[in-house]
N, C-alpha and C positions, 0 to 999 in steps of 0.2 A: 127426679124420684124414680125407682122403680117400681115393676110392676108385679105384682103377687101372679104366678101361674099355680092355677090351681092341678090342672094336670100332671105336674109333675113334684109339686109340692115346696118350692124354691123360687125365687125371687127371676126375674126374667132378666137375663144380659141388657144393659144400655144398649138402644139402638146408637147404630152404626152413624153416624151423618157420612154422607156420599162426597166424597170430593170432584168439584167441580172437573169435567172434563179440560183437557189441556188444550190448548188451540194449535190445530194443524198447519193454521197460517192459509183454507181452504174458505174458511169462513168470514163472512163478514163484519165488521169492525164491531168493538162494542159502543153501547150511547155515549159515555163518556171519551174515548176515543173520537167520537165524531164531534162532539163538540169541542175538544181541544185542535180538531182539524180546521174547521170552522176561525177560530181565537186565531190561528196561527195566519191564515188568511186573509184576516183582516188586518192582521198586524203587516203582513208585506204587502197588502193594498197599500196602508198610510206608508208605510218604509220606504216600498221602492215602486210603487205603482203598479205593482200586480194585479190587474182586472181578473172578473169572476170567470170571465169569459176565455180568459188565459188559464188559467185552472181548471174548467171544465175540457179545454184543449186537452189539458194535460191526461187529465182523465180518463178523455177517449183513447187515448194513447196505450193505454194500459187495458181498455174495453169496456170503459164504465161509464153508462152513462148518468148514474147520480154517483152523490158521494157519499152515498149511503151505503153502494152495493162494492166500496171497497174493501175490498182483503186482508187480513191480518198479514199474511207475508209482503204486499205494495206499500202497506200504509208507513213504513218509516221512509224509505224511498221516497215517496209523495210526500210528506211530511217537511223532509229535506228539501228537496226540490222548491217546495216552498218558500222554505226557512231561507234562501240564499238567493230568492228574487226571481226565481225560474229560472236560474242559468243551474246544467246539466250535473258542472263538474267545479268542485271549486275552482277558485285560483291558484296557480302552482308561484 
């Protein structure tokens, strides 16, 4: 609904809603993001026997020491890296 300005004597423009900021890939991940990081994890624990502790390797590797505090620009990289057992580079 709008709203009556009496100042001016006219109905007041619809506010604006903001569009969320774009991610610069500087920021850290969003929740759901972390928790599909999390899913993914567990699944190449059972998969291919990826320990938590090979992942936190990984981590450090990039400068992180949880995996809370990663970055929109690492987290498909680490994602990957996951998704294929912690080896670097696919198979050719």
């Amino acid at each position: 609904t709008q709203e009556w300005d009496p100042e001016t004597g006219a109905f007041k423009p619809p506010a604006r809603k903001e569009k969320p900021a774009k991610q610069t890939g500087g920021e850290p991940i969003s929740g759901p993001r972390l928790t599909r990081l999390h899913a993914i994890a567990g699944a190449a624990e059972k998969k291919f026997g990826l320990s938590r502790e090979d992942i936190k390797a990984h981590l450090k590797s990039f400068g992180y020491e949880s995996s809370k505090d990663i970055q929109v620009k690492h987290y498909d990289d680490i994602c990957n890296w996951i998704e294929r057992g912690g080896v670097t580079e696919p198979p050719k």
